[in-house]
N, C-alpha and C positions, 0 to 999 in steps of 0.2 A: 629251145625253151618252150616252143608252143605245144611241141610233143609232151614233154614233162609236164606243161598245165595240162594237157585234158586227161593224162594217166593220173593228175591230183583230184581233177577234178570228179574222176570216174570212182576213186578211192576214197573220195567226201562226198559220196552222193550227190553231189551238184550240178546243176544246169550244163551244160557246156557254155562259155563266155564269163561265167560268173567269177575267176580268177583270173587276176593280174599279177606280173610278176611281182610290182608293189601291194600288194594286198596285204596288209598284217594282217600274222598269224591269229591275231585275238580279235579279227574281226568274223574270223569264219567258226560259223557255233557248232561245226562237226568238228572241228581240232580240238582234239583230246587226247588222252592217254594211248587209248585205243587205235586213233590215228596216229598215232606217235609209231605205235608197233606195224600197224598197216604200212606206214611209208617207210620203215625199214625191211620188210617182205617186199615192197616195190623194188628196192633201191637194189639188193641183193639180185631177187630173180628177174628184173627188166635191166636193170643198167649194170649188173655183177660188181657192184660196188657193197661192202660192211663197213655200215656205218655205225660208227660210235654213238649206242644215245647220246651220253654226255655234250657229242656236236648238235644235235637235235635240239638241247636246251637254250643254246645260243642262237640259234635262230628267231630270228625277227618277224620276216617276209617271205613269200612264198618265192622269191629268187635264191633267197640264203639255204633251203632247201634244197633247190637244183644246184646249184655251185656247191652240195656234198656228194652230188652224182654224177657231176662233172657237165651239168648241164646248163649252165648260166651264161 
């Protein structure tokens, strides 16, 4: 899991530490559309996982994100 936060957190331009697995997603102001596409380029070429946007939408938290990489 702490691998996957600092590849989110390198992917949202943010501080290192600034992600917790509990973090809602609506509290971080770089998660967007854009980030949406970003972490399915992560997800593919770091963890060779395709991931469905449609699972994307349902995510909550930035652990609900790693549990589609298999990283939770």
């Amino acid at each position: 899991m702490k691998e996957f936060i600092q590849h989110l957190e390198k992917l949202l331009e943010l501080q290192p530490g600034e992600l917790q697995a509990g973090t809602p997603l609506t509290d971080i102001a770089s998660w967007d559309s854009m980030a949406a596409v970003g972490f399915l380029a992560l997800a593919d070429e770091t963890y060779g996982k395709a991931v469905p946007p449609a699972d994307i939408r349902k995510c909550k938290i930035v652990s609900d994100l790693a549990g589609l990489v298999g990283q939770s």
